[in-house]
C-alpha positions in Angstrom: 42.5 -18.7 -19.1 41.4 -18.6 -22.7 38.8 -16.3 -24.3 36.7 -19.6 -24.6 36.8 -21.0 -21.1 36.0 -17.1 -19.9 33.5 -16.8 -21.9 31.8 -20.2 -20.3 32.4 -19.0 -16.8 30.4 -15.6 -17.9 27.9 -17.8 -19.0 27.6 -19.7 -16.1 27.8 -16.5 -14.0 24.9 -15.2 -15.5 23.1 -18.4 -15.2 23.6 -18.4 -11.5 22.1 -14.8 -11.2 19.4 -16.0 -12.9 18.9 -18.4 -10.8 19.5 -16.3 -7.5 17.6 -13.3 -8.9 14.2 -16.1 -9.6 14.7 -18.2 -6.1 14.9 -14.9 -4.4 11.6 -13.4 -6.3 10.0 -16.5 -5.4 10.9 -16.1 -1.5 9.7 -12.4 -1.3 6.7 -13.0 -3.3 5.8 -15.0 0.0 5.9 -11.5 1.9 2.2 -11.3 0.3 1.0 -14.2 2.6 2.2 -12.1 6.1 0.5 -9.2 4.8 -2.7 -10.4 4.1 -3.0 -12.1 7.5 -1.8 -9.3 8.9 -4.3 -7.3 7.6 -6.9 -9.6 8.1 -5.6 -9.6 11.9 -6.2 -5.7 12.3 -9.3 -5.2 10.4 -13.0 -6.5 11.4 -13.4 -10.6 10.9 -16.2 -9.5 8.3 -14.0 -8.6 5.8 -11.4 -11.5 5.9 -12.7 -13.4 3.2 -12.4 -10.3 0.6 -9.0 -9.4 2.4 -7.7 -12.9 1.5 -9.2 -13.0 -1.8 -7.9 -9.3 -3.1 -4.3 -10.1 -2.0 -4.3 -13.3 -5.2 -6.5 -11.0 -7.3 -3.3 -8.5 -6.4 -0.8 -10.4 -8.2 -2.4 -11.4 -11.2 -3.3 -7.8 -11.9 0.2 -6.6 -11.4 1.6 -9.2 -13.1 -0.8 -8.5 -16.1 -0.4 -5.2 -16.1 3.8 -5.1 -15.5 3.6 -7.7 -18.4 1.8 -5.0 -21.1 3.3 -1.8 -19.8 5.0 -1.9 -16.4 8.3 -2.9 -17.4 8.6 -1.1 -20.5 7.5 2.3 -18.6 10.3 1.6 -16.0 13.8 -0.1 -17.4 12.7 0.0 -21.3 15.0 2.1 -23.0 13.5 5.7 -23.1 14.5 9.3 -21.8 14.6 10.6 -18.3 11.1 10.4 -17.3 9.9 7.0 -18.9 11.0 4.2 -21.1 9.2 2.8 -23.8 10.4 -0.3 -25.1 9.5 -4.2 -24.0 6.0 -4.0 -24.0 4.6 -7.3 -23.3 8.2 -8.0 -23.3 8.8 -7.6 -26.7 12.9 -7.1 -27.5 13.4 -7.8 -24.0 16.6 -9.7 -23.8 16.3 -13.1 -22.2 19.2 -12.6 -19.9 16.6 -10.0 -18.5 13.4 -12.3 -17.4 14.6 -13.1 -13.9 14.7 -9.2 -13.2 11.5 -8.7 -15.2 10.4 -11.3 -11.7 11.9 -9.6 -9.3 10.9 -6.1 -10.2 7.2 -7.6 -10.3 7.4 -8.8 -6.9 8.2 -4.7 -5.7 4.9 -3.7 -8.0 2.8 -6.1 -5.6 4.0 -4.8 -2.9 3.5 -1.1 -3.5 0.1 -2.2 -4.8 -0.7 -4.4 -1.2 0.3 -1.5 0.6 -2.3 0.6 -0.6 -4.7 -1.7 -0.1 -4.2 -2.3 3.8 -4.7 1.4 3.9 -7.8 1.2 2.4 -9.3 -2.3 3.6 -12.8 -3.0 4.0 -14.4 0.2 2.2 -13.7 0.1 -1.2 -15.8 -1.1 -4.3 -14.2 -4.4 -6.6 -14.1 -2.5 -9.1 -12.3 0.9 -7.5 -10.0 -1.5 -6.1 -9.3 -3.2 -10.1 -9.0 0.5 -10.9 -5.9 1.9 -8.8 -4.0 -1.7 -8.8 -3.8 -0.8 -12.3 -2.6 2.5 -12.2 -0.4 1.9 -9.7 1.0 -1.6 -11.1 0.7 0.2 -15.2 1.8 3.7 -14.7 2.7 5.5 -10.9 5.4 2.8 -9.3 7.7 2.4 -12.8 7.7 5.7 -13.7 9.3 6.0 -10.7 11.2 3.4 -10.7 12.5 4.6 -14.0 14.0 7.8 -12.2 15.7 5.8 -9.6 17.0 2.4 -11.0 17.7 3.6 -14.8 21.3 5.1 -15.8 18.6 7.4 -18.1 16.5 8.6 -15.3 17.0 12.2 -13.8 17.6 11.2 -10.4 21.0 9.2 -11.9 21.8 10.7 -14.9 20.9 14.6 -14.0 22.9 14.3 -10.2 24.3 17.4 -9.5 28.0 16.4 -9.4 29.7 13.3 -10.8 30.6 11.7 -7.5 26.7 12.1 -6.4 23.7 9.5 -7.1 20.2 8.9 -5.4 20.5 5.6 -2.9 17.8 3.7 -3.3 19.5 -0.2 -2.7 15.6 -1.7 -2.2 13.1 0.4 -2.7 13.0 2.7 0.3 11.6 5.4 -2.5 10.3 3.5 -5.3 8.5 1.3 -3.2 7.4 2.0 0.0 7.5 6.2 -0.2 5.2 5.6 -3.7 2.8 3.0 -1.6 2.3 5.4 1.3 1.9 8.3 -0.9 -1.0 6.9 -2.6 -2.2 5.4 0.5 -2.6 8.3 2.3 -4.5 10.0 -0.9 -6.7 6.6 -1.3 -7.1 6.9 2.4 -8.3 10.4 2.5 -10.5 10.2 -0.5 -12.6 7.1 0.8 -13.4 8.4 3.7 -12.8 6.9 7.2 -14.8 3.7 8.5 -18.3 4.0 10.2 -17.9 5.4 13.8 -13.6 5.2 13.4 -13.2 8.5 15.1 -16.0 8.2 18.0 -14.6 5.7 19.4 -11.4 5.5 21.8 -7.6 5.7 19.7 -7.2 2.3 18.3 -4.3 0.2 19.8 -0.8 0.4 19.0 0.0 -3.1 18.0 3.9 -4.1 18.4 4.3 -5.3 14.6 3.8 -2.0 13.3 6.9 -0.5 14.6 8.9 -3.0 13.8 7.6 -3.5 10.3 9.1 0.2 10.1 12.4 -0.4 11.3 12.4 -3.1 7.8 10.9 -0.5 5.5 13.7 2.2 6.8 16.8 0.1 6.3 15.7 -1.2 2.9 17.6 2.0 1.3 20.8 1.8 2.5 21.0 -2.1 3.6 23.4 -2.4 1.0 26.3 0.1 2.9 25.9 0.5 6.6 27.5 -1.0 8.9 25.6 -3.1 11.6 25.7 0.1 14.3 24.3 2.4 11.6 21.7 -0.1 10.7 20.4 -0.5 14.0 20.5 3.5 14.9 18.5 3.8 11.6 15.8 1.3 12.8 15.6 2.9 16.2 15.0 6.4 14.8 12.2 4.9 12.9 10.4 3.6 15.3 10.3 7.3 16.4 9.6 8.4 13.2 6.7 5.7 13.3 4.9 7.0 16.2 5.4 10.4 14.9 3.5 9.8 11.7 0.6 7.5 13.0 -0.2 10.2 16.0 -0.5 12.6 12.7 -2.2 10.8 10.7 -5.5 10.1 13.3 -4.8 14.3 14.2 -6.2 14.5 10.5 -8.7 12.3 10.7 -7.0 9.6 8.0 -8.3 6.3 8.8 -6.0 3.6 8.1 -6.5 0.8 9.9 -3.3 -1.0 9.6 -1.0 1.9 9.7 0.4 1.2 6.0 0.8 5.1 6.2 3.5 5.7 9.2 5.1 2.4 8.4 5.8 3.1 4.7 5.6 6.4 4.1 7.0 7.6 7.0 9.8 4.8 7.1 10.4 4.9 3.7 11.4 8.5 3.9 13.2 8.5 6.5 15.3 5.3 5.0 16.3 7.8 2.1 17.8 10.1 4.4 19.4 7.7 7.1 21.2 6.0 3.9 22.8 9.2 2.9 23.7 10.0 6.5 25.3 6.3 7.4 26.6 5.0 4.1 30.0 3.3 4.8 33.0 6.3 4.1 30.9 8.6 2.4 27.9 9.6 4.7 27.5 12.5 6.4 28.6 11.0 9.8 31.8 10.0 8.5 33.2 12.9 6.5 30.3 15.8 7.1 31.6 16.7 4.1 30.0 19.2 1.1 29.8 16.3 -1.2 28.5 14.5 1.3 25.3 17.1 2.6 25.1 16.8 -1.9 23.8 13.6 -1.8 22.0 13.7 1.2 20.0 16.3 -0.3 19.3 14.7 -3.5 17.4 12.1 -1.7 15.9 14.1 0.0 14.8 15.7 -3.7 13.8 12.3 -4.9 12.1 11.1 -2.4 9.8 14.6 -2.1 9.1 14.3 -5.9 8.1 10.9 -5.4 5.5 11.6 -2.8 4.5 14.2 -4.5 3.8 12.6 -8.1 2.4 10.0 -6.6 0.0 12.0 -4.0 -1.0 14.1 -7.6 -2.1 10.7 -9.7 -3.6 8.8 -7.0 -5.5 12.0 -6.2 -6.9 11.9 -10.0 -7.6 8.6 -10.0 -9.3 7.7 -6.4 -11.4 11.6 -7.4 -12.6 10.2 -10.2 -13.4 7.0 -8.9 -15.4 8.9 -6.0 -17.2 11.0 -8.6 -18.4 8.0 -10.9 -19.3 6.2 -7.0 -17.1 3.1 -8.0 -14.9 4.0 -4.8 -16.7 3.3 -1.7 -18.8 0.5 -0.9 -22.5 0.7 0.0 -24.0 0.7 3.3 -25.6 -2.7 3.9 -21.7 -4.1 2.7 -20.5 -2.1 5.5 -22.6 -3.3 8.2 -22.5 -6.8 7.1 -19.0 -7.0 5.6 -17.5 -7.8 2.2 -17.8 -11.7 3.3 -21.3 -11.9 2.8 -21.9 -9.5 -0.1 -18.8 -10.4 -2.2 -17.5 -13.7 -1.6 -20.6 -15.4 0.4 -17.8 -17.1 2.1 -17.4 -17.2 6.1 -14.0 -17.2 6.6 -13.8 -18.8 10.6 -16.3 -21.7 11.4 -19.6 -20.5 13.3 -18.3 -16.6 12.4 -21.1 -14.3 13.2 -20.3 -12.6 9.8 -21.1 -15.7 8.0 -23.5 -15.9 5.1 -26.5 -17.4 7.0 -26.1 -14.9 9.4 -26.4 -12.2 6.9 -29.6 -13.6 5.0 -31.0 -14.1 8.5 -30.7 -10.1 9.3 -31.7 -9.6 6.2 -34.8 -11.7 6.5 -36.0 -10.2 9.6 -35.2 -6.6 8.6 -34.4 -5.7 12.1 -31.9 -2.5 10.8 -33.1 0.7 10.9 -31.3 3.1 8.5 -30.2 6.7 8.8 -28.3 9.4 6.5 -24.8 9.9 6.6 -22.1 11.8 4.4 -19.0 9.5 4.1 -17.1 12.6 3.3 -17.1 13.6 7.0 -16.0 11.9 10.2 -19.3 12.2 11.8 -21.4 9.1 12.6 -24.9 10.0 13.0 -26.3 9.0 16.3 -30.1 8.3 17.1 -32.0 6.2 19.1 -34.4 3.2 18.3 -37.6 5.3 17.6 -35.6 7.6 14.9 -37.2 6.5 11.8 -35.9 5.6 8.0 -37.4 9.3 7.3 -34.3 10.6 8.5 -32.8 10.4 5.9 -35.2 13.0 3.5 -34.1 15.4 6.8 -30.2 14.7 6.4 -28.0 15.4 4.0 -31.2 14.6 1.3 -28.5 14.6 -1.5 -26.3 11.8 -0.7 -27.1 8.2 -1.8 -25.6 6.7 1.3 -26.7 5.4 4.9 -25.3 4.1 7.6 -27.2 2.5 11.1 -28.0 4.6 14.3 -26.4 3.3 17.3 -29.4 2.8 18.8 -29.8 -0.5 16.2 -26.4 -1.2 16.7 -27.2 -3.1 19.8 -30.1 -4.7 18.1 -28.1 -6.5 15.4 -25.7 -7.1 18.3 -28.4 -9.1 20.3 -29.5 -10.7 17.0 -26.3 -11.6 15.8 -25.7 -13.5 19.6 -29.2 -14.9 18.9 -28.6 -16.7 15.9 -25.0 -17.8 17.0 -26.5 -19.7 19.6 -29.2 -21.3 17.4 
């Protein structure tokens, strides 16, 4: 073969990967449409509309933001902790748009993950806020450590024959997401009533959503056996983490937590334990316990950087009150006071049904701290005054349970009209 005619198969090589690389993109950028009706499936029908509705919002803020600063701050040519070249793709070799794609489509997913953790309590804005720290700042960085030869968990590997495994995004992705998640999470507080009520079921999705996120790091270099024990051990690891997480009083209502963080993690490890002639299992070797260690390193500095920004920036959110949504939104759901949109037909959380309660003023209002897990409970002849009595310095309320029932009668009232 000439120089010529191999040149022209290069070519049409790279051609091909582009293509690949952009069909592929396109297919997991679907993933977005399972999680937002999965979310909308495990939170309360009152917030579907602004469920739906912040999943598109989603990826034109990532891909805004990945387009300015994203990629530069991950694969731009830089030093160990960050790049800084390409921004707003500027220099950025052509050959390199189709991964410029596919590394946005792992930005919207860390971002969506954080926002299932979250769903239905937190303000537009807030929610503008940390899509763009996270898409802008936390998940390259990070993905500049992992996926770069300059980053310092590939280039600073104790031991030429070592490297952090990472094939897609057990760390970068999903460990980041659930890191922040479970800050976010924390910080906003849990929802009305969440921890008074019985444990919320365990729906059969969620573990097998973490048997994906765990085999996403090694996928590449186990063999079936080891890809199925990594899977089952996650679904233990799975229960493990979600049982924690209510102990501590985290609400997260569609267990973005256990299944990321918690799968993620324990993808790193399993990949360094199972990978084809050079795990742990197959030599138990020195070089071997090396490696699995170093992931163990990277994925722990991950969670940790990103548990430090997200607490800075869903703090200071919480401190200007752009974090948490107000009372009445609560009660009547983000439907009504953002999108004034029912999403099901004859929905008791539909806009008519909101002006209607509104109308008749038929909810009586008491004092609550959304710092705490405690729901304050009166009955119907507790008045509004309350709330000079409790907690006088917060700005927020939330409804007795007494007049819980009411709007529950009035809400069947006006369904039937």
């Amino acid at each position: 073969m000439t120089g010529e005619n191999l040149e022209d198969s290069f070519g049409a090589l790279g051609e091909n990967q582009d293509s690949f690389l952009t069909l592929v993109s396109c297919l997991a950028l679907f993933i977005q449409c399972g999680f937002a009706l999965l979310e909308a499936g495990l939170v309360q029908s009152k917030n579907t509309t602004n469920i739906l509705t912040r999943h598109l919002v989603c990826i034109s803020i990532c891909a805004s933001v990945y387009f300015a600063c994203g990629y530069a701050f991950a694969f731009g040519p830089g030093n160990i902790f960050v790049g800084y070249d390409y921004f707003f793709m500027k220099n950025l070799p052509d050959r390199q748009f189709s991964h410029w794609l596919s590394q946005f489509v792992y930005v919207v997913t860390t971002t969506t993950i954080v926002a299932g953790a979250v769903a239905g309590r937190v303000q537009f804005t807030g929610y503008i806020v940390y899509s763009v720290s996270i898409a802008g700042v936390v998940q390259p960085i990070a993905t500049h450590w992992a996926w770069t030869y300059q980053g310092w968990l590939v280039s600073k590997a104790p031991g030429d024959e070592l490297k952090y495994q990472d094939f897609a995004g057990g760390g970068v992705v999903h460990v980041v997401g659930g890191a922040v998640g479970l800050i976010g999470t924390a910080v906003v507080g849990p929802r009305l009533g969440r921890f008074q009520s019985v444990n919320k079921p365990q729906v059969i999705t969620k573990p097998e959503r973490s048997t994906q996120v765990s085999i996403s790091a090694g996928c590449n270099s186990m063999q079936p056996w080891c890809a199925i024990l990594t899977g089952l051990v996650s679904g233990i690891t799975y229960f493990a983490w979600s049982k924690f997480i209510d102990a501590i009083k985290v609400d997260d209502p569609v267990d973005a937590i256990a299944v990321h963080l918690g799968g993620g993690f324990w993808g790193l490890c399993a990949v360094s334990l199972f990978t084809k002639g050079n795990g742990v299992v197959f030599t138990f070797s020195s070089n071997a316990w090396r490696s699995f260690g170093w992931n163990i390193t990277g994925g722990f500095v991950m969670m940790v950087w990103s548990m430090v920004l997200s607490l800075a920036i869903f703090g200071s959110l919480h401190l200007c009150k752009r974090l948490r949504i107000t009372l009445n939104c609560e009660l009547t759901g983000l439907n009504i006071n953002r999108e004034e949109v029912p999403v099901y037909i004859g929905s008791n959380f539909g806009v008519e049904w909101g002006r209607h309660l509104a109308d008749h003023h038929e909810l009586e209002l008491v004092s609550v701290n959304y710092n705490t897990d405690h729901l304050k409970v009166g009955d119907d002849s507790e008045s509004s005054s309350t709330k000079d009595q409790t907690h006088p310095e917060e700005n927020t309320t939330c409804m007795t349970i007494g007049n819980l029932h009411k709007m529950n009668g009035l809400t069947n009232t006006v369904t039937n009209s």
